[in-house]
Residue, then its C-alpha position, 0 to 999 in steps of 0.5 A: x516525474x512525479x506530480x506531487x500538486x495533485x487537484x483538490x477536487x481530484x483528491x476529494x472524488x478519490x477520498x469519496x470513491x474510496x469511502x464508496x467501493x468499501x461500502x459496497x464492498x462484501x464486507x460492507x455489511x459488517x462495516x456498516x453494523x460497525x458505523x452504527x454502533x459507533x454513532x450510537x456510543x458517540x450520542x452517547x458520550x455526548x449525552x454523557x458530558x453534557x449531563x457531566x456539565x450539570x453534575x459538575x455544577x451541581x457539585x460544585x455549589x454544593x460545596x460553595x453552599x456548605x451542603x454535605x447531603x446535597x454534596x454526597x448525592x451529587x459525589x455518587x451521581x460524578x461517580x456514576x456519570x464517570x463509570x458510563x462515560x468509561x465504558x462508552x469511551x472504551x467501547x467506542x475507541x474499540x469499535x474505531x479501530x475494528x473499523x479502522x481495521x477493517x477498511x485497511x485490511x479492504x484497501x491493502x488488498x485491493x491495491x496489491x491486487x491492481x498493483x499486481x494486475x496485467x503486469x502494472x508492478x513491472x511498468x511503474x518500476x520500469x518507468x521510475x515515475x512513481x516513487x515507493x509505491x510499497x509504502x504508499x500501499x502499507x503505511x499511507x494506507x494506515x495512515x490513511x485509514x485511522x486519521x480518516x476515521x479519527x477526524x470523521x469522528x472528531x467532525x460528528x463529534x465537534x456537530x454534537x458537542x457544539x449542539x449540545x454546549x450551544x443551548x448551555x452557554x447561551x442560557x448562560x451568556x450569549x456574549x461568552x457563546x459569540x466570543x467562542x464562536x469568534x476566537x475559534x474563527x480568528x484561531x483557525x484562519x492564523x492557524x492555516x496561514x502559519x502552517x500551511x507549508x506542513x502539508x508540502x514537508x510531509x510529503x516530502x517527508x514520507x518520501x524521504x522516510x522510505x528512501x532511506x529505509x530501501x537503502x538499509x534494505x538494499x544494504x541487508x540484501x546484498x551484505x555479501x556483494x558488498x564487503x566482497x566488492x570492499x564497497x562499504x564506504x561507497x554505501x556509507x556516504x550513499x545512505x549519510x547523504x539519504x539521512x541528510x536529506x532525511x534530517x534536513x527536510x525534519x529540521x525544516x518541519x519542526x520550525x514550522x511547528x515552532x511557529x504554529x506552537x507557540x500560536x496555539x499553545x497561547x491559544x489553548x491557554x487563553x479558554x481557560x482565562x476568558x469565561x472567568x473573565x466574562x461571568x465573574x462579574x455577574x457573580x461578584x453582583x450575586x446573579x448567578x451561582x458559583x457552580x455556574x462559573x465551572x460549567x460556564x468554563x467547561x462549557x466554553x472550553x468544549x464548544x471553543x474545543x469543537x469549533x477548534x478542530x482545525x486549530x488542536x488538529x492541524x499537524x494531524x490535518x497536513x499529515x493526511x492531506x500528503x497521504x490522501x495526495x500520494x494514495x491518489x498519485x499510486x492509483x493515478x500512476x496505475x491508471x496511466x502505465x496501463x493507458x501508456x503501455x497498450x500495444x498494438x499486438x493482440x495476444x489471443x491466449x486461449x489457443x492450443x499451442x503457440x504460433x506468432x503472426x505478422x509479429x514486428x517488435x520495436x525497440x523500446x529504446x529508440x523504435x528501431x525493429x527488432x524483428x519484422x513480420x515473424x510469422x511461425x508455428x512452434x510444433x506439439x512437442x518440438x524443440x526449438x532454438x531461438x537465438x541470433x546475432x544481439x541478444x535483444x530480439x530472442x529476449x523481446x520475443x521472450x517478453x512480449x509472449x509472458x504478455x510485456x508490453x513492447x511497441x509492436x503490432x502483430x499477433x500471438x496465439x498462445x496457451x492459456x496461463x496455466x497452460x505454458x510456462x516462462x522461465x526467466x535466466x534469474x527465476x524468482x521463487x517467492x517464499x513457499x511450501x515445496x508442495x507450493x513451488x512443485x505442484x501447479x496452483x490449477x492442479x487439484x490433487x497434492x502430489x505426495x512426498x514420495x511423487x515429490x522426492x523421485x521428481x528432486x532426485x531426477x533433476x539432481x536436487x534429492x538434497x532438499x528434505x520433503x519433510x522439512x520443505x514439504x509443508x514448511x515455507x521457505x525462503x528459497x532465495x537464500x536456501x537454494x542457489x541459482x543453479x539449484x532454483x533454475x532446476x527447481x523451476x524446472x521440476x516444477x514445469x515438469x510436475x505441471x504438464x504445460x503444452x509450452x515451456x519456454x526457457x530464457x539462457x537455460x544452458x548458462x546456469x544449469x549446463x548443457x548436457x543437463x538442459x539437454x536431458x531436461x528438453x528431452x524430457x519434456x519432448x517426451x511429454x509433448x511439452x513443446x520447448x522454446x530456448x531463448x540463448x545458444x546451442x553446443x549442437x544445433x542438430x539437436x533442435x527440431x527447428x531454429x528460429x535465426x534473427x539477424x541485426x537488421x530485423x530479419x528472421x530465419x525458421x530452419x527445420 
């Protein structure tokens, strides 16, 4: 199960690690150019208004005083103060979301690339342990990067503005700068205690939110299963019951935003009335100007503003504490598949060829042996048959060669990645290019169209246009059907020359005269050739490799 009530401490030194690694990282450089200019515009826009405050009072008494002169250079002063708050305004927002970008695009890649590192996709989705890690690595991460950069920027800019207006509104009244500094202090405390619930309702609400979404994905996926099964029903009450929950979880969100909204809507109300409150007597006795009235209020507003950040802030605050929480449940749930996962067999993957040595494998299940000191060579070019009275050891020796981690201990030596091929009984191709699928990534030289085409037409595919798929993706799940992908994978491993190939029920989808012809095929290349399934003929195997219920093993030549 998922921990969902991750340390605060935990959570802070991920935050920092976080904000270190991109740092550091290669394009570190142009993130930090980023930063500084973004400082800079930020001095600048607080310069900007504090000038603004003075124009502004400026302005004001000239009006009260009946000065047209005064009045017209102080209305071309607004103006300009107005044009250089613009574009620092814009430039800084600007240069926000290049920063913003930046650090998402870095994240994203950087936990695709754990996620897709020594097999950790397959183990989260096997343990079930760590709810919609696709999310989390594309809307937390959002999220994750625009409101830390905002609230980063709203702290540096809250120091600023409460340094700049501090000087102002006491120069003004030390009793409105104590007043301000007490309701924003009374403000947060009640805020925090009315809507402390949000940051459990978010989390559960981004949950709930990608639930309900892989429903309607499940349900667009398999649209033909499903109205041929006549199962539409069925998955009509099994997405109504994930938008319930949807729904529900909402409802409860929205009451607690009553509640803090009808705190702070009276709050922000109130910062209007209380510096008139205070300074209009002083101007009832002639102490003080009229213009000081407007700066005063907009100088109250803007340092009460600043100290209430957790106040105007706090929805956006209980929204990245459960993205920060769940980013750090995905890395936490990686780190631990890895730890929970290491076996005790030794795959040496830098060998010529493949042999297995003392190999016992256990039921991942309930730990019984699956098989029991396998020790065998498989010979350069030979084609051997694996199979047995279950089907669960030929397939656990299958994964554990691939590098799936099976409680176990022993050794296998094996080729390097590039240098053996597994073919699964239901292969997946991603979308890609023909010249993508046939030709090995490690392969230099591009086949041509012509290569391409004689290799389609030799496995029965010559229908697929090299033209067309040549250098176009495709999406060859819903082009192509089993049969077709499985031959395709195939012609693949023949275009790639490995010293291993291993085929997982190939006979099922493809047929056995056809797997006959392939096998012999790559027999002629010196391809060794592992079937993990069943023979119509047996003699045409050079060896076969038997297992039997109680975990013995028989290598027959």
């Amino acid at each position: 199960m998922e921990n969902r009530q991750a340390p605060f401490r935990v959570t802070a030194s991920r935050f920092l690690r976080s904000v270190r690694l991109f740092i550091s990282s290669d394009v570190g450089g142009r993130a930090k150019l980023l930063i500084a200019c973004l400082v800079a515009l930020l001095f600048g826009i607080n310069v900007l208004n504090v000038l603004n405050s003075f124009v502004g009072r400026n302005f004001m008494t000239a009006i009260a005083d009946r000065q047209i002169s005064e009045f017209s250079r102080q209305a071309v002063f607004y103006l300009i103060v107005f044009i250089g708050s613009t574009v620092v305004s814009v430039y800084a927002s600007f240069t926000e979301e290049r920063l913003a970008l930046l650090w998402r695009d870095f994240l994203t890649g950087r936990a695709i690339n754990l996620y897709l590192s020594n097999g950790a996709f397959y183990r989260l989705d096997l343990s079930g342990e760590l709810s919609h890690p696709d999310q989390r690595m594309s809307e937390d991460i959002r999220a994750f990067t625009v409101t830390t950069l905002s609230f980063l920027i709203m702290i540096f800019n809250s120091s600023l503005t409460i340094l700049s207006f501090s000087g102002v509104l006491l120069s003004i009244s030390p009793v409105l700068f104590a007043v301000a500094f007490l309701y924003a202090a009374c403000g947060s405390l009640l805020t925090v205690r009315l809507g402390r619930p949000l940051i459990k309702l978010n989390y559960d609400q981004l949950d709930k939110e990608a639930s309900f979404r892989a429903g309607l994905i499940q349900v667009r996926e398999n649209a033909e299963q499903i109205t041929l099964s006549g199962n539409e029903r069925q998955m009509n009450s099994f997405l109504a019951s994930r938008l319930d929950d949807l729904v529900s979880n909402f409802r409860a969100m929205t009451s607690v935003n009553r509640n803090v909204g009808f705190f702070t809507t009276g709050y922000n109300w109130l910062i209007q009335l209380i510096p008139a409150l205070i300074i209009a007597p002083a101007f009832f006795r002639g102490d003080i100007e009229f213009g000081v009235i407007t700066q005063s209020a907009a100088a109250f507003a803007m340092l009460v503003g600043a100290f209430s950040l957790i106040i105007n802030q706090f929805k956006s605050i209980s929204n990245f504490a459960a993205v920060v929480t769940r980013l750090s449940m995905l890395q936490e749930a990686i780190e631990n598949s890895e730890r929970r996962t290491k076996s005790q067999i030794e795959i040496d993957g830098n060998r010529d060829g493949l042999s297995y040595e003392r190999l016992t494998l256990l039921s991942e299940r309930d730990g019984s042996p699956l098989f029991r000191e396998l020790t065998v060579t498989i010979p350069s070019g030979s084609r051997v048959l694996v199979t047995g009275q279950s089907e669960n050891p030929p397939n656990a020796l299958f994964g554990a060669t691939a590098g799936l981690a099976y409680p176990g201990s022993g050794r296998i030596f094996r080729p390097a990645t590039d240098r053996i091929r597994f073919i699964p009984q239901q292969p997946y191709l991603p979308p890609s290019t023909l010249q993508q699928i046939i030709v090995p990534p490690a392969k230099s030289v591009a086949l041509s169209d012509e290569e391409i085409a004689a290799l389609l037409a030799e496995f029965g595919l010559e229908h697929i246009s090299t033209n067309q798929g040549g250098q176009q993706e495709i999406e060859w799940l819903t082009v192509l059907t089993p049969r077709e992908q499985q031959l395709l994978m195939l012609a693949s491993a023949c275009a790639a020359r490995p010293q291993v190939v291993l085929l997982e029920r190939t006979e099922v989808t493809v047929g056995w005269d056809q797997l006959c012809r392939i096998m012999t095929r790559f027999s002629e290349d010196r391809i060794a050739c592992v079937h993990i399934g069943n023979a119509a003929q047996v003699s045409f195997y050079h060896a076969i490799l038997q297992f039997a219920d109680d975990g013995t093993w028989r290598w027959q030549t």
